[in-house]
N, CA, C and O atoms as a GROMACS GRO file, in nm:
protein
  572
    1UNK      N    1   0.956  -2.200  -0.347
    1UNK     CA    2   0.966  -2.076  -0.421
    1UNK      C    3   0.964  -2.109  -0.571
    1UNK      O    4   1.022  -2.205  -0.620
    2UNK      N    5   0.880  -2.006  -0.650
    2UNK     CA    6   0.857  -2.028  -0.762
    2UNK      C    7   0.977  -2.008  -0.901
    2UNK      O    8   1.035  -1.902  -0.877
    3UNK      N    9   1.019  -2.052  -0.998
    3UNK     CA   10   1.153  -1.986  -1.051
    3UNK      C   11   1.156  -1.833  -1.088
    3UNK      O   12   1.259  -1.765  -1.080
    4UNK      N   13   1.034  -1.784  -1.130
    4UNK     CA   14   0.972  -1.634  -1.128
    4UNK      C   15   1.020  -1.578  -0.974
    4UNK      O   16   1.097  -1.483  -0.982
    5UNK      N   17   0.990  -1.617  -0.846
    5UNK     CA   18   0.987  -1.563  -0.716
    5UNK      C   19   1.151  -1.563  -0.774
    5UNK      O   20   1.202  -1.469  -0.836
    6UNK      N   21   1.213  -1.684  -0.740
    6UNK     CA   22   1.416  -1.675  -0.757
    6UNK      C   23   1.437  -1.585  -0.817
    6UNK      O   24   1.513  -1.499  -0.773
    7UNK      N   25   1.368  -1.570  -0.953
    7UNK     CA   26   1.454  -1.463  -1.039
    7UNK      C   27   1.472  -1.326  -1.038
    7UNK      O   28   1.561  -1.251  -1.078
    8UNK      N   29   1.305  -1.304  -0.953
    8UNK     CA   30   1.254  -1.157  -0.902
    8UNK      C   31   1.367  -1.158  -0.780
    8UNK      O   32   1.438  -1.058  -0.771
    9UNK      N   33   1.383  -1.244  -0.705
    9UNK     CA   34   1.476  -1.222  -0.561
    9UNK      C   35   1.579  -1.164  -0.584
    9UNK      O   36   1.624  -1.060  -0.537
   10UNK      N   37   1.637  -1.268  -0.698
   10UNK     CA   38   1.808  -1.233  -0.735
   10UNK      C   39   1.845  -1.091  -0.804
   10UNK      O   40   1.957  -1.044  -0.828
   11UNK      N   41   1.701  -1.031  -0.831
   11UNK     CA   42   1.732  -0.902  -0.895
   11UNK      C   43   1.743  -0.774  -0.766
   11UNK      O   44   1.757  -0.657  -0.802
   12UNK      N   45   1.738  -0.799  -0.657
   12UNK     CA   46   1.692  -0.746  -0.543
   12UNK      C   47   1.851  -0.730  -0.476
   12UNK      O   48   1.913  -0.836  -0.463
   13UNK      N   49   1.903  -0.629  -0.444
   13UNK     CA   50   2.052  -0.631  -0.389
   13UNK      C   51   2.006  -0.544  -0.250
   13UNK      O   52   2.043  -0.430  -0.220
   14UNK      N   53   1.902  -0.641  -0.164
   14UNK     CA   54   1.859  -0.551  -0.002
   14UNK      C   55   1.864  -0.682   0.069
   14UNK      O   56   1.904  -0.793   0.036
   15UNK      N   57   1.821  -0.644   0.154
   15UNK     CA   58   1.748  -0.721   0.278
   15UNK      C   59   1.632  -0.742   0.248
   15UNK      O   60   1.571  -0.673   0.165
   16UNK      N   61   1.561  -0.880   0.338
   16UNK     CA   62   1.437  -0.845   0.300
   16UNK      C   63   1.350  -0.771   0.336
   16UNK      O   64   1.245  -0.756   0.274
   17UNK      N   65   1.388  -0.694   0.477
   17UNK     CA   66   1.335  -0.609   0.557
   17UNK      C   67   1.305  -0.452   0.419
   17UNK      O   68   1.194  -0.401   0.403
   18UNK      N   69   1.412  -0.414   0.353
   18UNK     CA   70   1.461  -0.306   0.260
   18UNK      C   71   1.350  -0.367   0.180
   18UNK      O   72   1.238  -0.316   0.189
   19UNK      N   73   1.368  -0.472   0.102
   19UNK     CA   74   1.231  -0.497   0.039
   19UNK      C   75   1.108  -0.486   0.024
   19UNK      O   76   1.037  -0.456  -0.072
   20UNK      N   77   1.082  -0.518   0.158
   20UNK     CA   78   0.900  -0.531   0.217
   20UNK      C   79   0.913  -0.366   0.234
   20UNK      O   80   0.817  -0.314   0.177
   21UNK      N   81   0.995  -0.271   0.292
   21UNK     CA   82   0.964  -0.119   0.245
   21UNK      C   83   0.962  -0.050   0.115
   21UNK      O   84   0.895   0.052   0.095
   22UNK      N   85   1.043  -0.112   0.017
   22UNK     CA   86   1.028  -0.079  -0.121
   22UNK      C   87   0.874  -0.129  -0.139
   22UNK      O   88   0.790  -0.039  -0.132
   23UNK      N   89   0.827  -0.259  -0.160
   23UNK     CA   90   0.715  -0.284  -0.202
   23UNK      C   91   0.588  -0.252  -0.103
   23UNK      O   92   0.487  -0.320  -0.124
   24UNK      N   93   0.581  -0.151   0.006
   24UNK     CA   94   0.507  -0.120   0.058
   24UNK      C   95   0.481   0.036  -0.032
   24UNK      O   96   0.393   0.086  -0.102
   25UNK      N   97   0.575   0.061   0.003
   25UNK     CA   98   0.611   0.252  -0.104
   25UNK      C   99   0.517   0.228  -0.265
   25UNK      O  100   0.446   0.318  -0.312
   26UNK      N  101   0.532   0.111  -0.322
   26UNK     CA  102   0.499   0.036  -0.424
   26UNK      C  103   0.350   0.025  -0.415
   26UNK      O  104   0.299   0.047  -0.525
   27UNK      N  105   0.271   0.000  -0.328
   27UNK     CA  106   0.190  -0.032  -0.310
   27UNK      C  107   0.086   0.102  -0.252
   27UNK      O  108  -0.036   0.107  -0.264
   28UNK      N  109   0.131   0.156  -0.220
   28UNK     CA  110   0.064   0.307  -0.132
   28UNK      C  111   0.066   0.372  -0.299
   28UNK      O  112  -0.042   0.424  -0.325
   29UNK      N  113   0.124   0.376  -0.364
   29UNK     CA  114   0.169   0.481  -0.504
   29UNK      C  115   0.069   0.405  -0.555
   29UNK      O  116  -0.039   0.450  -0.516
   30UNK      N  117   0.058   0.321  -0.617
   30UNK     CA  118  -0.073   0.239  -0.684
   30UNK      C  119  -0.198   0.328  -0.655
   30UNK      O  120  -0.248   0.414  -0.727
   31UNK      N  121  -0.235   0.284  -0.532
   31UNK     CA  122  -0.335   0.343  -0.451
   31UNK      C  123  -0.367   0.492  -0.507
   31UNK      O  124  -0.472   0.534  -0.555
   32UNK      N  125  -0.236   0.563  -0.485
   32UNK     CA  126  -0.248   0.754  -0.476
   32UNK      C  127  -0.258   0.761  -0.630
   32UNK      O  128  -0.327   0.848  -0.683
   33UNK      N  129  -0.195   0.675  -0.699
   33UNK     CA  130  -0.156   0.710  -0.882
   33UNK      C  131  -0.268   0.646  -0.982
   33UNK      O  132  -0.306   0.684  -1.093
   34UNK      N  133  -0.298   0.558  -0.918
   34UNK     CA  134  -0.400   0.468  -1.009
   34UNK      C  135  -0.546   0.498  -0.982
   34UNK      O  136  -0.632   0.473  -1.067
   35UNK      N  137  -0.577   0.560  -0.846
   35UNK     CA  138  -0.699   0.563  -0.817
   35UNK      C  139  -0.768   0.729  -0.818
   35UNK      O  140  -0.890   0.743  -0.825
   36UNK      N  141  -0.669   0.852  -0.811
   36UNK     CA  142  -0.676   0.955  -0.790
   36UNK      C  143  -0.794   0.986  -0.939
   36UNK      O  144  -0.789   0.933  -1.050
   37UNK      N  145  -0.879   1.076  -0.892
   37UNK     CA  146  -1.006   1.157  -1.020
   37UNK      C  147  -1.078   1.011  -1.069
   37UNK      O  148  -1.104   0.988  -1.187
   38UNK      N  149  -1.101   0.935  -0.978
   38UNK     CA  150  -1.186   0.840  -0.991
   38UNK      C  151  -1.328   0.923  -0.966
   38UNK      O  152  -1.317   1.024  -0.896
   39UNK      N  153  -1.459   0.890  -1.017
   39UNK     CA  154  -1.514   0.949  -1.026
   39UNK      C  155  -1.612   0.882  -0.881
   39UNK      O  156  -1.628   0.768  -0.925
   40UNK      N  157  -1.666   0.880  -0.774
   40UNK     CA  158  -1.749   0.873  -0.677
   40UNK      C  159  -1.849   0.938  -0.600
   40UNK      O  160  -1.815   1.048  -0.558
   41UNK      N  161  -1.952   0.903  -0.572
   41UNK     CA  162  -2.057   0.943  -0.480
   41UNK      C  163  -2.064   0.855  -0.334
   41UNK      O  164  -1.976   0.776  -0.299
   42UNK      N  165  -2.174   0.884  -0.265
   42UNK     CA  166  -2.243   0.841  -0.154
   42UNK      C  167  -2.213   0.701  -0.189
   42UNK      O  168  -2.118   0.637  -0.143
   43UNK      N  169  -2.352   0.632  -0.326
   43UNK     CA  170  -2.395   0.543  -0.367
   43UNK      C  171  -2.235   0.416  -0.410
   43UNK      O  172  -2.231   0.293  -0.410
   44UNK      N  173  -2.148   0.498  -0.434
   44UNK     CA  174  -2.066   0.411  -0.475
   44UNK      C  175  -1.891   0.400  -0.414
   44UNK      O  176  -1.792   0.349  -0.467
   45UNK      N  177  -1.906   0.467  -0.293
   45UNK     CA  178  -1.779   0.528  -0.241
   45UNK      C  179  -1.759   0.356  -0.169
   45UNK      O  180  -1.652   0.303  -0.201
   46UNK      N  181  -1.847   0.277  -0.083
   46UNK     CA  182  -1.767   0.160  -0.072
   46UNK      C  183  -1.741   0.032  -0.124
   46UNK      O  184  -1.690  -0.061  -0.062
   47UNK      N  185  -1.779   0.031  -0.237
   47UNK     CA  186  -1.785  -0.061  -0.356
   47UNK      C  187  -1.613   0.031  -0.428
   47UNK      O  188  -1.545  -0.030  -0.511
   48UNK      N  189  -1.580   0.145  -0.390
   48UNK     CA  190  -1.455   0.170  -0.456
   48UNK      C  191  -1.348   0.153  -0.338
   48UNK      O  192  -1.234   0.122  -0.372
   49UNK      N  193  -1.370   0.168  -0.223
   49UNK     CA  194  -1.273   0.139  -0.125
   49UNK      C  195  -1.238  -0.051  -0.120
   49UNK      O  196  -1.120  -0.084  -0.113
   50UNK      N  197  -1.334  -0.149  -0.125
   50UNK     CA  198  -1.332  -0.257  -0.158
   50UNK      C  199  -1.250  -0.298  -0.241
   50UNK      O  200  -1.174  -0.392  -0.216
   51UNK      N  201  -1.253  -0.202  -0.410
   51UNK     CA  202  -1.237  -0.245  -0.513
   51UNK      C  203  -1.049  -0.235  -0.505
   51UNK      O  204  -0.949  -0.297  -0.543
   52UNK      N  205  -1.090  -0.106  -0.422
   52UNK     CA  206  -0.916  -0.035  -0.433
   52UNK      C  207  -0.826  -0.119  -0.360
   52UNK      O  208  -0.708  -0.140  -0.388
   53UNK      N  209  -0.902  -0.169  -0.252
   53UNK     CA  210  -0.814  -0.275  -0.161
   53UNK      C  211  -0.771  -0.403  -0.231
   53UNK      O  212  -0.654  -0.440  -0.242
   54UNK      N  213  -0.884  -0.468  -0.277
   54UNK     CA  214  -0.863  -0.567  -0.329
   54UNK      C  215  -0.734  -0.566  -0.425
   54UNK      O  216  -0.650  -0.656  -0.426
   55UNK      N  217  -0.731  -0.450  -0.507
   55UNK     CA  218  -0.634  -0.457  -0.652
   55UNK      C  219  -0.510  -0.425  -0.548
   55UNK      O  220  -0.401  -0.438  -0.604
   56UNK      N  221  -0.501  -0.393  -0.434
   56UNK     CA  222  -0.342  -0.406  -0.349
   56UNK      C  223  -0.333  -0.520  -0.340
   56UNK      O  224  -0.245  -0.585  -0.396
   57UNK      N  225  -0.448  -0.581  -0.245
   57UNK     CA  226  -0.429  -0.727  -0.211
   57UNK      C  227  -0.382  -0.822  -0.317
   57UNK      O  228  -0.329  -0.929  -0.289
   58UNK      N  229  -0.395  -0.793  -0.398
   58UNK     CA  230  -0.373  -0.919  -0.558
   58UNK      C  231  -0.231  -0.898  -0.563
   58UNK      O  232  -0.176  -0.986  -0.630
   59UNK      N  233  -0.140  -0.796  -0.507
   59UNK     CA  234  -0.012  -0.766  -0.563
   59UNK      C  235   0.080  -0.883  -0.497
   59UNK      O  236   0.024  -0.952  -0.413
   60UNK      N  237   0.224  -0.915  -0.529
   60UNK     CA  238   0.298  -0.993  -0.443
   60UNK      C  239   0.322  -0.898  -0.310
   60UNK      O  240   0.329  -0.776  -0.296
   61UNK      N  241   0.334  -1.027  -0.203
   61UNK     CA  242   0.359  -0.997  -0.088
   61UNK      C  243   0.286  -0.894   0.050
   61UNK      O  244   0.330  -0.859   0.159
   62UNK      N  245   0.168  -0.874  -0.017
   62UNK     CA  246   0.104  -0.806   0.058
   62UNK      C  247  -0.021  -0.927   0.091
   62UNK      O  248  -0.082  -1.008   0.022
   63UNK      N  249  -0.020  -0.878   0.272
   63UNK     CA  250  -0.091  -0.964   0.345
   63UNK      C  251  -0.200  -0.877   0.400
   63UNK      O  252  -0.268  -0.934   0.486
   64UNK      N  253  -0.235  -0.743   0.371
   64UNK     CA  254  -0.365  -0.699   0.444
   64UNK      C  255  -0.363  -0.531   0.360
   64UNK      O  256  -0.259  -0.465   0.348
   65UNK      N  257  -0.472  -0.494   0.319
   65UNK     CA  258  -0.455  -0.340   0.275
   65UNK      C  259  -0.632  -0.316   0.338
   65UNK      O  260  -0.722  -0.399   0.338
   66UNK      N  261  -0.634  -0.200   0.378
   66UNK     CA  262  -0.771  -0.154   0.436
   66UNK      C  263  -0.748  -0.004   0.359
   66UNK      O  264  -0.640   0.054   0.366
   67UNK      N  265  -0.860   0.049   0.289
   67UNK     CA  266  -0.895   0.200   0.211
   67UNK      C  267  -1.031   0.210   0.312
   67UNK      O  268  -1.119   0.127   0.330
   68UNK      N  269  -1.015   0.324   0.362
   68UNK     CA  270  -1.152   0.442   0.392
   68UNK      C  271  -1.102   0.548   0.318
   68UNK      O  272  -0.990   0.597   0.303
   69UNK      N  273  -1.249   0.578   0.264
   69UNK     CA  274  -1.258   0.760   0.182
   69UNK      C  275  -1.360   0.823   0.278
   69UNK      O  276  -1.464   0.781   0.327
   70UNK      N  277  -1.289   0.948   0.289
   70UNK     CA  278  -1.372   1.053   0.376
   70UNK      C  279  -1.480   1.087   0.327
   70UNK      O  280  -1.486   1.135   0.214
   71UNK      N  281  -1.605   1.064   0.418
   71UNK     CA  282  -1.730   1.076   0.326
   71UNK      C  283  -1.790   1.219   0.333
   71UNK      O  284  -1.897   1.249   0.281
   72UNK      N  285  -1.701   1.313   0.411
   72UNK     CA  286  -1.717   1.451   0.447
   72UNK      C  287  -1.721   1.499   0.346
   72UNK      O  288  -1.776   1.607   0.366
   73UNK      N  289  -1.687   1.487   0.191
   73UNK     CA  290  -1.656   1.534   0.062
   73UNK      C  291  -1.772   1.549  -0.018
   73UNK      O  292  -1.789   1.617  -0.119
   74UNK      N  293  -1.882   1.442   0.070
   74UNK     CA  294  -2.030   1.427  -0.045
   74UNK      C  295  -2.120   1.487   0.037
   74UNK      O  296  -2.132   1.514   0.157
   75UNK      N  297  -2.186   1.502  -0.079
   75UNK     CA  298  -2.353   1.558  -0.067
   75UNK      C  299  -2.441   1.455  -0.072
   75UNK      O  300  -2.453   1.375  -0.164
   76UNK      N  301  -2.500   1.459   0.027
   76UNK     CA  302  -2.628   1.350   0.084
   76UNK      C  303  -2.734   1.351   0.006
   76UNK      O  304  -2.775   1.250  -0.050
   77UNK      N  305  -2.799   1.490  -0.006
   77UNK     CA  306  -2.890   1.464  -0.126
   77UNK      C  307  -2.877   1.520  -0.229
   77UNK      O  308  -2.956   1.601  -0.278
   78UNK      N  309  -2.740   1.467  -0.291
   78UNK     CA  310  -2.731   1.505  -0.431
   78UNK      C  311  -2.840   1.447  -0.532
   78UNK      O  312  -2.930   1.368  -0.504
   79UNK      N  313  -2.805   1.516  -0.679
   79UNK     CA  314  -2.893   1.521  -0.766
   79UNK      C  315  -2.786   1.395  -0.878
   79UNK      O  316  -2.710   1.313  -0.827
   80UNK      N  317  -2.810   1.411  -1.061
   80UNK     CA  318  -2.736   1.291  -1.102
   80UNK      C  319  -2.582   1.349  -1.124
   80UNK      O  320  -2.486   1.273  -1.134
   81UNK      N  321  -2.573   1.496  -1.131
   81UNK     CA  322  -2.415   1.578  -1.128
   81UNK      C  323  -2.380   1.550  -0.958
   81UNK      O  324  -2.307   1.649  -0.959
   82UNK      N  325  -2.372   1.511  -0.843
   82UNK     CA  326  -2.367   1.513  -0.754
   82UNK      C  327  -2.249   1.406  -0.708
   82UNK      O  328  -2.280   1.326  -0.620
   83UNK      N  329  -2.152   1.402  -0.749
   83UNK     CA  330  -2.041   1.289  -0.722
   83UNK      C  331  -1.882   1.409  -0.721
   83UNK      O  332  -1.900   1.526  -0.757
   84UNK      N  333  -1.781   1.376  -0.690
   84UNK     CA  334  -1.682   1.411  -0.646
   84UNK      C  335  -1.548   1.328  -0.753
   84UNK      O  336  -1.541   1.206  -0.773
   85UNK      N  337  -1.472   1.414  -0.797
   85UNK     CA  338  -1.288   1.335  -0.806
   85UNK      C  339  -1.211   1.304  -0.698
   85UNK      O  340  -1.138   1.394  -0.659
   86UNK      N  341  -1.204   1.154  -0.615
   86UNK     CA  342  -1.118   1.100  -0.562
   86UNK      C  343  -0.978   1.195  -0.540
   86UNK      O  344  -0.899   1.186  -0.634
   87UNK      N  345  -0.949   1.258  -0.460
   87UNK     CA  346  -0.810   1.332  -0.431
   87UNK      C  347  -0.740   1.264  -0.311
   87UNK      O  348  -0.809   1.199  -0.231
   88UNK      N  349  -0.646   1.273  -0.300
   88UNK     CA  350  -0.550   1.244  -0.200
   88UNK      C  351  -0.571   1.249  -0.102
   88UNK      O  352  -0.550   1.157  -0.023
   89UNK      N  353  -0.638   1.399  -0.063
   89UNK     CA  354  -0.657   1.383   0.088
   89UNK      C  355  -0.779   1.328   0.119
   89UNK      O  356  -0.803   1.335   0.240
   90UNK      N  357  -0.867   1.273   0.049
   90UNK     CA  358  -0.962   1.180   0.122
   90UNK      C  359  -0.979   1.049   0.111
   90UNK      O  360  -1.081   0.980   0.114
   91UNK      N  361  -0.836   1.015   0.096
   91UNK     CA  362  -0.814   0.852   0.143
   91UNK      C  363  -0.717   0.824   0.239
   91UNK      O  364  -0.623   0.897   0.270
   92UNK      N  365  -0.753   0.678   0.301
   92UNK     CA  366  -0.668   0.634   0.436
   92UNK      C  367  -0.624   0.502   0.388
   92UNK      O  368  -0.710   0.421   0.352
   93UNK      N  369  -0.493   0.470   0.383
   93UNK     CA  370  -0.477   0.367   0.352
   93UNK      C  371  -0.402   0.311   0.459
   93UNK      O  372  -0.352   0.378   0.549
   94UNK      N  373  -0.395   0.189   0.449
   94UNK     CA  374  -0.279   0.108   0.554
   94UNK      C  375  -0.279  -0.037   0.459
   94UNK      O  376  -0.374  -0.108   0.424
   95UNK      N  377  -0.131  -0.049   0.434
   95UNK     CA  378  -0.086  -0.163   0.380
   95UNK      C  379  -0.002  -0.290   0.468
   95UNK      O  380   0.093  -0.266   0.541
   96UNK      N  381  -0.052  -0.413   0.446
   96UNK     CA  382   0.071  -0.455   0.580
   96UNK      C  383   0.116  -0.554   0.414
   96UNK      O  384   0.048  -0.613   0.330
   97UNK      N  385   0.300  -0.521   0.439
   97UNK     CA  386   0.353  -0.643   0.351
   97UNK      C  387   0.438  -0.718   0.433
   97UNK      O  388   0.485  -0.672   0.537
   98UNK      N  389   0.461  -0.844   0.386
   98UNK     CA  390   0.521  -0.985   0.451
   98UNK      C  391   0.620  -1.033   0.346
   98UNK      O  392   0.579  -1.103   0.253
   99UNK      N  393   0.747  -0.999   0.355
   99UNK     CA  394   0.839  -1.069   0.283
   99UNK      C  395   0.920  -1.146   0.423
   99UNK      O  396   0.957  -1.085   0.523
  100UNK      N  397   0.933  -1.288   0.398
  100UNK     CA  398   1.008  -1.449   0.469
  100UNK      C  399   1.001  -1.355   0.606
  100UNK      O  400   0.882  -1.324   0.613
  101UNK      N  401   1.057  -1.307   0.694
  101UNK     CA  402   1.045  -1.272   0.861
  101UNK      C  403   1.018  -1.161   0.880
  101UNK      O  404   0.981  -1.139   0.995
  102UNK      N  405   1.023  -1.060   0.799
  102UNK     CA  406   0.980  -0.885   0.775
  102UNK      C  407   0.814  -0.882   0.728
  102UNK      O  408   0.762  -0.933   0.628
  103UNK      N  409   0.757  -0.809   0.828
  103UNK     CA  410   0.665  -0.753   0.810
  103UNK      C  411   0.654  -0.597   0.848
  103UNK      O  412   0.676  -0.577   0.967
  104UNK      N  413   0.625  -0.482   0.773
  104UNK     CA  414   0.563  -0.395   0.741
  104UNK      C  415   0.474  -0.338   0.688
  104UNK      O  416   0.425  -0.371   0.580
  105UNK      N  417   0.423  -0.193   0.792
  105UNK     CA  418   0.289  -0.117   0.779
  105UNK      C  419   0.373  -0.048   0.708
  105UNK      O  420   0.496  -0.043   0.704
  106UNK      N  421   0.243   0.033   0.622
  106UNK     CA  422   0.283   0.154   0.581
  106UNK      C  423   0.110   0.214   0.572
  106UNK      O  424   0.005   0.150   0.571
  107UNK      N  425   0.138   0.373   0.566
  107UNK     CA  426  -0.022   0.430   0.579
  107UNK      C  427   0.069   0.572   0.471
  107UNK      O  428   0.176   0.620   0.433
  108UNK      N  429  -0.127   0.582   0.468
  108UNK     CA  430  -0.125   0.714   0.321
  108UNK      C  431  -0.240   0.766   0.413
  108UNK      O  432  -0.347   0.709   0.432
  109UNK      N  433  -0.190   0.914   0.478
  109UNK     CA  434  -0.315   0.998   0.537
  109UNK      C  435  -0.292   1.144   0.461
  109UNK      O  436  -0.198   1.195   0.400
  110UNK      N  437  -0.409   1.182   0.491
  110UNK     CA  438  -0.371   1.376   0.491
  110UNK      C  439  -0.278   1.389   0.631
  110UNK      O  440  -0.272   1.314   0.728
  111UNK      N  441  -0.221   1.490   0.607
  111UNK     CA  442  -0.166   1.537   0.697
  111UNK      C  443  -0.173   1.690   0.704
  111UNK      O  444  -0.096   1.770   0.650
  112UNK      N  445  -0.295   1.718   0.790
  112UNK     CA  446  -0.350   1.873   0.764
  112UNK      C  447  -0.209   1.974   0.824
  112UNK      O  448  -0.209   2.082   0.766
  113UNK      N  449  -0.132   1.963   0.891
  113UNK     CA  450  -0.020   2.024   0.904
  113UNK      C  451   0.055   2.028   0.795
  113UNK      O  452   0.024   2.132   0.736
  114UNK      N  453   0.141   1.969   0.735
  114UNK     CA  454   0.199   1.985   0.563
  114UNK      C  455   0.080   1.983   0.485
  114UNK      O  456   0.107   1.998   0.366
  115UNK      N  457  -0.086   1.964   0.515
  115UNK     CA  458  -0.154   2.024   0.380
  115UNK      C  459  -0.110   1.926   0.258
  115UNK      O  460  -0.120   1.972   0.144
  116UNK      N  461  -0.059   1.789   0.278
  116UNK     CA  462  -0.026   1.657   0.209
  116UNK      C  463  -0.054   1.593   0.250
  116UNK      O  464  -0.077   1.579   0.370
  117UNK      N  465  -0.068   1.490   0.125
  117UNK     CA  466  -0.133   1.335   0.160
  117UNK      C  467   0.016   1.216   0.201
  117UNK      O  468   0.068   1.138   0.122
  118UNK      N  469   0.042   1.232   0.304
  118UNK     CA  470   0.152   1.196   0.316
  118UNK      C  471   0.184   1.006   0.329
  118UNK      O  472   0.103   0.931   0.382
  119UNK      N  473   0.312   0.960   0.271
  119UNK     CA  474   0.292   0.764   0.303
  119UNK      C  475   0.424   0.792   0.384
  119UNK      O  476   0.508   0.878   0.408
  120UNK      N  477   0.383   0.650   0.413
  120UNK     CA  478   0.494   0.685   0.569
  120UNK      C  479   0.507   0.496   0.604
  120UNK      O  480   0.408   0.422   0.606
  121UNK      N  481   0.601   0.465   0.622
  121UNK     CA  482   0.605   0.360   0.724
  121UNK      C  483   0.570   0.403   0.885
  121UNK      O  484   0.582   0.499   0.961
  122UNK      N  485   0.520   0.274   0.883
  122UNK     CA  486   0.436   0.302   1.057
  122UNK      C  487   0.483   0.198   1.120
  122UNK      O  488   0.472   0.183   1.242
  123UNK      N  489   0.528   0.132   1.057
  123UNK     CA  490   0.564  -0.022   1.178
  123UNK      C  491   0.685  -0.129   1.110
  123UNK      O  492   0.686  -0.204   1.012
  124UNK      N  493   0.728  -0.113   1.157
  124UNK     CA  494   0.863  -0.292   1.051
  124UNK      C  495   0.882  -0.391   1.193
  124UNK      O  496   0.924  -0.369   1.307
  125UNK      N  497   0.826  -0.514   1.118
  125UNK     CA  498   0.858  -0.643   1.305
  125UNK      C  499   0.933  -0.743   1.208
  125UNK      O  500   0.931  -0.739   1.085
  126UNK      N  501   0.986  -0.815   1.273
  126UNK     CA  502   1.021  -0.932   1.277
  126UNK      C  503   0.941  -1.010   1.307
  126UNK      O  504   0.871  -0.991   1.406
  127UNK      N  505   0.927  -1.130   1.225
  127UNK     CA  506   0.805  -1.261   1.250
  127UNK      C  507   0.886  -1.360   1.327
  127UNK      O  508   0.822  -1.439   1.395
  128UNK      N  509   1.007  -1.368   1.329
  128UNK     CA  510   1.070  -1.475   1.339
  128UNK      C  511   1.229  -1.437   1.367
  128UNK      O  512   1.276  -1.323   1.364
  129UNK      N  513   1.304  -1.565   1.395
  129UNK     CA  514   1.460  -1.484   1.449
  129UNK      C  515   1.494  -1.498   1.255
  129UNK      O  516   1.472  -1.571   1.158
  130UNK      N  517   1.557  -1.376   1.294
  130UNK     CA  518   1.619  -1.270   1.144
  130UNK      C  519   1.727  -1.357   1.070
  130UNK      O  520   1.838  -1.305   1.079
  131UNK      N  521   1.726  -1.456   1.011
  131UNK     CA  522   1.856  -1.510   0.909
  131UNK      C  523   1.876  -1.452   0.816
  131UNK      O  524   1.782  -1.392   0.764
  132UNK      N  525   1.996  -1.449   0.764
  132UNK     CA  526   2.006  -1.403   0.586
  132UNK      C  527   2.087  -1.529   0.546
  132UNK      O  528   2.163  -1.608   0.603
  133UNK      N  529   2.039  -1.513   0.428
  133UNK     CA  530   2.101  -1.591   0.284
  133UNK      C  531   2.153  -1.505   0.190
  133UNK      O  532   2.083  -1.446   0.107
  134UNK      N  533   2.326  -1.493   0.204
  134UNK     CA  534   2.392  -1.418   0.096
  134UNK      C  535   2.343  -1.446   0.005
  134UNK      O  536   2.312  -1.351  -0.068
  135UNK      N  537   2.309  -1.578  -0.041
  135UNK     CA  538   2.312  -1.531  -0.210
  135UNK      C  539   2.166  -1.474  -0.226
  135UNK      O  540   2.157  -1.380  -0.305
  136UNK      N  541   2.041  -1.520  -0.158
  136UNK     CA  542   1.930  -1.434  -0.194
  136UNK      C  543   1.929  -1.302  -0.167
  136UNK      O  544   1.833  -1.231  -0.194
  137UNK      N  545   2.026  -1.263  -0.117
  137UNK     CA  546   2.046  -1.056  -0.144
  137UNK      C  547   2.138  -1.054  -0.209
  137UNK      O  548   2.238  -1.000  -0.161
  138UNK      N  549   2.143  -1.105  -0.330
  138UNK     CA  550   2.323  -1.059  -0.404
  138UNK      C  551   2.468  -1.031  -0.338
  138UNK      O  552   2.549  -0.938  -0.342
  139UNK      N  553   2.460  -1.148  -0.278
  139UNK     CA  554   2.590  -1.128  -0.198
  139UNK      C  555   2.612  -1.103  -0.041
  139UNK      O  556   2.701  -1.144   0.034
  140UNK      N  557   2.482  -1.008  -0.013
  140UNK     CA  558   2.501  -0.946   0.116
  140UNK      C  559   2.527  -1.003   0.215
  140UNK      O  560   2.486  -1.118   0.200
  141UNK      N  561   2.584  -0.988   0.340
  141UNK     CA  562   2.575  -1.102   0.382
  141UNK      C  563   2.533  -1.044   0.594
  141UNK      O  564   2.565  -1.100   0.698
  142UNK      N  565   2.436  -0.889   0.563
  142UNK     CA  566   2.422  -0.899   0.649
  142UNK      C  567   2.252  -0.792   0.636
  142UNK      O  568   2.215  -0.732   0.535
  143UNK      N  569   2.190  -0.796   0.750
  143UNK     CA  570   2.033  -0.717   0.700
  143UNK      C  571   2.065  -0.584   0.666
  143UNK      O  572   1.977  -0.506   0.629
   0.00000   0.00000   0.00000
């Protein structure tokens, strides 16, 4: 572990399980906040799902992010005004993060019933049998 990783740890008063859901929540918001009225078409919608994944993937602790945009939004034979603003409900995300034995999903869908783009944890496993180290949760001394 790096002295940056220690110092980021020791600021952390969870589990690491609590963690890998904070920085999943962390990571879905990026996605919805950073990428929303992006400007896209046909021509360039998976060169931005790529792009969008990738800039999750670069973050700490994330081991897999997959973006689809609903291509139901474009016009096939548009003209050079013929592109769309990126909104909420036409992205799918799924993030998987890996902090030491915690791994968690989390997903960003529409959810045509609330009429929101809703994030959600979808999955939390265990990689491994569950130890803690009080002092790497500030004390805690249990998950």
């Amino acid at each position: 572990m790096s002295d940056r990783e220690r110092i980021a740890n020791e600021r952390f008063n969870c589990t690491q399980r609590e963690r890998a859901v904070f920085e999943s929540g962390i990571k879905l918001a990026t996605v919805y906040h950073q990428f929303v009225g992006t400007p896209v078409n046909l021509d360039t919608v998976s060169e931005l799902e790529s792009t969008i994944a990738r800039s999750i993937e670069v973050q700490p602790y994330v081991e897999s992010a997959r973006i689809a945009i609903d291509r139901s939004y474009f016009t096939k034979d548009g003209d050079t005004y013929s592109y769309v603003s990126l909104t909420g409900d036409m992205i799918d995300a799924v993030v998987v993060i890996r902090i030491g034995d915690s791994k968690v999903t989390a997903e960003m869908r529409y959810d045509s019933v609330l009429k929101y783009p809703l994030m959600y944890v979808s999955d939390i496993q265990r990689s491994e049998p569950y130890t803690v180290n009080a002092q790497q949760y500030g004390g805690r001394d249990h998950p």
